[in-house]
C-alpha positions in Angstrom: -100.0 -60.5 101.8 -99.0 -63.7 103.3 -98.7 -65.7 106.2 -96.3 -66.4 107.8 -96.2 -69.3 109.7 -93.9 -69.9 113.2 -91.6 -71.5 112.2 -90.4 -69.0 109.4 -90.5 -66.3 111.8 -87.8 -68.2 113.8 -85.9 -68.2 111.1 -86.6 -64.4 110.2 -85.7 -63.4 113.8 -82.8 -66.3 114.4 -81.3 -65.2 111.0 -81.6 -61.3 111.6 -80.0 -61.6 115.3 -77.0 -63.5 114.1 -76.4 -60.7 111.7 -77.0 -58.3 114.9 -74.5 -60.4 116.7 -71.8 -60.2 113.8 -71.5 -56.5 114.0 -74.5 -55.9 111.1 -76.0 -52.4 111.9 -79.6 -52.4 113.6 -82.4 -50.7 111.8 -84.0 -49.6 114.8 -83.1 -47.3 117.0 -81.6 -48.6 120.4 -82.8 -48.7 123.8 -81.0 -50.2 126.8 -82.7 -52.9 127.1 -82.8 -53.9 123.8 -78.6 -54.8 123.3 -79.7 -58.7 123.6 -79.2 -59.3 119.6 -82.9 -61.6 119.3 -84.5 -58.8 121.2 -83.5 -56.5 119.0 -84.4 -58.6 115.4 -87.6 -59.1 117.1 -88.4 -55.9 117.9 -87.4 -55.2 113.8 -89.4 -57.9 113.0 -92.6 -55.8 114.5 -91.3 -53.0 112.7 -91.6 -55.2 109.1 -87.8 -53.8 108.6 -86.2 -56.8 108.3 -84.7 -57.0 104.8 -85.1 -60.7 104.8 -87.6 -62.2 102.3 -89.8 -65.7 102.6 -90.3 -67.3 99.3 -92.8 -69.6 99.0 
């Protein structure tokens, strides 16, 4: 597996939460604390359930 470096996980996560933000359904299940849209892509980015692919 690769790498991923910083700054394509800011893109990951920024890409993910504007989807969150735009009504896209989250693919984690929902706590209270985590309705803040980048809180939420990061915590699916820990959760490698992003459907979001780096080509390199």
């Amino acid at each position: 597996m690769v790498e991923i470096n910083r700054y394509e996980k800011a893109r990951i996560i920024g890409a993910r939460a504007l989807q969150l933000s735009l009504g896209a359904p989250p693919l984690v299940e929902v706590s209270g604390d985590a309705l803040n849209p980048v809180r939420l892509a990061f915590a699916e980015f820990e959760k490698n359930v992003i459907p979001i692919a780096v080509v390199h």
